[in-house]
C-alpha positions as CSV (number, residue, x, y, z in Angstrom):
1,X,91.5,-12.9,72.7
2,X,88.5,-10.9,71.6
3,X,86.2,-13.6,69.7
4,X,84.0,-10.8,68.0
5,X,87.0,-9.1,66.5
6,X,89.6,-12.3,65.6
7,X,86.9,-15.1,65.2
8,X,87.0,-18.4,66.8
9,X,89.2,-21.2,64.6
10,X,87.0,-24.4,64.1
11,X,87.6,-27.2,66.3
12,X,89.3,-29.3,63.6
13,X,91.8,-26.6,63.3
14,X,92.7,-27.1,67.1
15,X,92.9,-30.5,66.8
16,X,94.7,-30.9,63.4
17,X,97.6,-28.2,65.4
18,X,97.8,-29.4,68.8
19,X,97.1,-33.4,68.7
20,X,100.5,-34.3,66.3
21,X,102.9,-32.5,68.7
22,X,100.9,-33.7,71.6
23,X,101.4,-37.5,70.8
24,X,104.9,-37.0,70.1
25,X,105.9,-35.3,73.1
26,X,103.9,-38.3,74.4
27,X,105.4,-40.7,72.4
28,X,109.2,-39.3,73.0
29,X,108.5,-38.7,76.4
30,X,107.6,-42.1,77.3
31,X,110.5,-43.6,75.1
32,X,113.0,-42.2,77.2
33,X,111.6,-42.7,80.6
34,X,111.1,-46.2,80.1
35,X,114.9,-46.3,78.5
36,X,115.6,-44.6,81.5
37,X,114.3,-47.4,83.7
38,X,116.1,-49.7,82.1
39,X,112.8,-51.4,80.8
40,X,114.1,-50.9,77.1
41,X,117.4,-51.6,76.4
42,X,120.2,-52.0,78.9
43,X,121.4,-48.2,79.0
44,X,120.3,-46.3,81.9
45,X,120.8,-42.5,82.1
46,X,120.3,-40.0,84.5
47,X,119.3,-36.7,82.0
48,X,116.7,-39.3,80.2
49,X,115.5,-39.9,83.7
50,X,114.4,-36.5,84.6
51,X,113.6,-34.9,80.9
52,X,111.5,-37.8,79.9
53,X,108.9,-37.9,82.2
54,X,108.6,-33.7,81.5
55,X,107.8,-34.3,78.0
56,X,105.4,-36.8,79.1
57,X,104.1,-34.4,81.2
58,X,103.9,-31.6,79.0
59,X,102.2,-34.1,75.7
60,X,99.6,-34.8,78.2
61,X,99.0,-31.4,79.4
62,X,99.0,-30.1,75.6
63,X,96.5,-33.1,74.8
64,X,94.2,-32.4,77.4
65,X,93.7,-28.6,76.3
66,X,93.0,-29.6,72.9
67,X,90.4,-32.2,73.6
68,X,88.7,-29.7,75.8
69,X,85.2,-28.2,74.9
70,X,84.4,-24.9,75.0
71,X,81.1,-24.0,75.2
């Protein structure tokens, strides 16, 4: 993206738009890996087991670009 012609969004913009999903993907992500384990609750299930750990994945990924500084 051009920065002289669109601008640059303040850095409270960035994080008031990417930290919420971020943390719930997080959140969500975790939740359902760990009831995959069987380390909450007693059900165990195979599509938790491999989506869960993805969210994770992708809340952390999604955090770590918004927490970034770019100088």
């Amino acid at each position: 993206m051009d920065q002289d012609r669109y601008g640059a969004r303040p850095r409270w913009q960035k994080l008031l738009l990417g930290l919420p999903p971020a943390l719930l993907l997080l959140l969500v992500g975790g939740y359902w890996t760990l009831l995959s384990w069987g380390v909450i609750g007693d059900e165990k299930s195979e599509t938790f087991s491999i989506v869960g750990p993805i969210l994770s994945g992708f809340g952390v990924a999604l955090g770590w670009v918004v927490l970034q500084r770019r100088d």
